[in-house]
N, C-alpha and C positions, 0 to 999 in steps of 0.2 A: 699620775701613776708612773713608775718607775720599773723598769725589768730587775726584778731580784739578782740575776744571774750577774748583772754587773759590781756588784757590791763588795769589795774582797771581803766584809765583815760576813756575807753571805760564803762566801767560798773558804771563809777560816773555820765557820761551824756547821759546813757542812763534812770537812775533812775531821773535824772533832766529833761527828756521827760516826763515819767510817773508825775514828779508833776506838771509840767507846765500843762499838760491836765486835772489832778485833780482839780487844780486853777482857771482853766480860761471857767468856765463857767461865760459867761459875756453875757450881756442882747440879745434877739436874732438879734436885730440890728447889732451887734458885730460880729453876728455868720465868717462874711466872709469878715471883716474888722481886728480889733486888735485880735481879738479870735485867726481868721487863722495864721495872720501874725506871734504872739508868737510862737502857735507850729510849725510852718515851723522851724523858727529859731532854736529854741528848738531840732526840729528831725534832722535837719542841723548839728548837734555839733558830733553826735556818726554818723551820715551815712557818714561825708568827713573822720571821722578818720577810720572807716569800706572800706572806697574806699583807701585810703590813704596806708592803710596796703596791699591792693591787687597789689599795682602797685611795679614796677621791681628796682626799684632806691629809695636811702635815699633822695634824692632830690625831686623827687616827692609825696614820704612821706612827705615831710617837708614843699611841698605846697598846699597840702590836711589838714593837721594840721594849716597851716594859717590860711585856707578857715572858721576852724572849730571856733578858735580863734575869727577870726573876727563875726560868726557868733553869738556866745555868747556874746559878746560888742552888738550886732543890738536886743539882747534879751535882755538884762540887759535896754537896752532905751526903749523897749516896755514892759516890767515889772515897769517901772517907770512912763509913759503916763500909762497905764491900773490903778495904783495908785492914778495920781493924778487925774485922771478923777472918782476915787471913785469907778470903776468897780471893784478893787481890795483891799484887807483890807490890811493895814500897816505890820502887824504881817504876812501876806503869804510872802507881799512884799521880806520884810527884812528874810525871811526863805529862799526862794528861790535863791537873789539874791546873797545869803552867797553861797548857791550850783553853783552856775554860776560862783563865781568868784573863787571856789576853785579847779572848775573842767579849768579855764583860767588858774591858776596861773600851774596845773597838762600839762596842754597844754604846755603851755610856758619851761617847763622842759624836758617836752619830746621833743620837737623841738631844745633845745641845746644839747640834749643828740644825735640824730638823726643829728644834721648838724657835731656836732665833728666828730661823724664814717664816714662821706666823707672822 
């Protein structure tokens, strides 16, 4: 077991929570449609890697990190619909989605790092 809090890949998608909720004030129709669904995913990415770190095995670390991966891909396509629907300005888009995909590519390293130590 590992403290989440030390991770920078934890502390790069938890700061990618904070902008996603900065951003997505989106008309209040939205409130509990595309609004919600972003930050779900959004808070999805540091809370599997935070659970991830609590459990007993690298293996299950390594499917908690999936969890989180996959959940930044379901956020990078609702940052993309929120754009093309105009809820969202180009400029946040392409700011945001550069943090989503660096904190995937930080995933994705830590998961080969994490399956080799089996």
């Amino acid at each position: 077991m590992q403290n989440f809090r030390d991770l920078k890949v934890w502390s790069k998608a938890h700061s990618l929570v904070l902008a996603v909720y900065a951003a997505t004030e989106l008309p209040a129709t939205e409130r509990y449609g595309l609004t919600s669904q972003m930050r779900r995913a959004a808070a999805s990415i540091p809370s599997n890697i935070a659970e991830g770190c609590g459990r007993s095995s690298n293996a299950e670390l390594a499917r908690f990190l999936y969890i989180a991966l996959d959940s930044g891909s379901e956020l990078e396509y609702f940052l993309l619909l929120a754009r093309d629907l105009r809820f969202l300005a180009t400029e946040a888009h392409d700011n945001i989605v550069s943090e989503v995909q660096e904190v995937k590519r930080m995933l994705a390293g830590l998961i080969d790092r994490v399956k080799t130590d089996n």
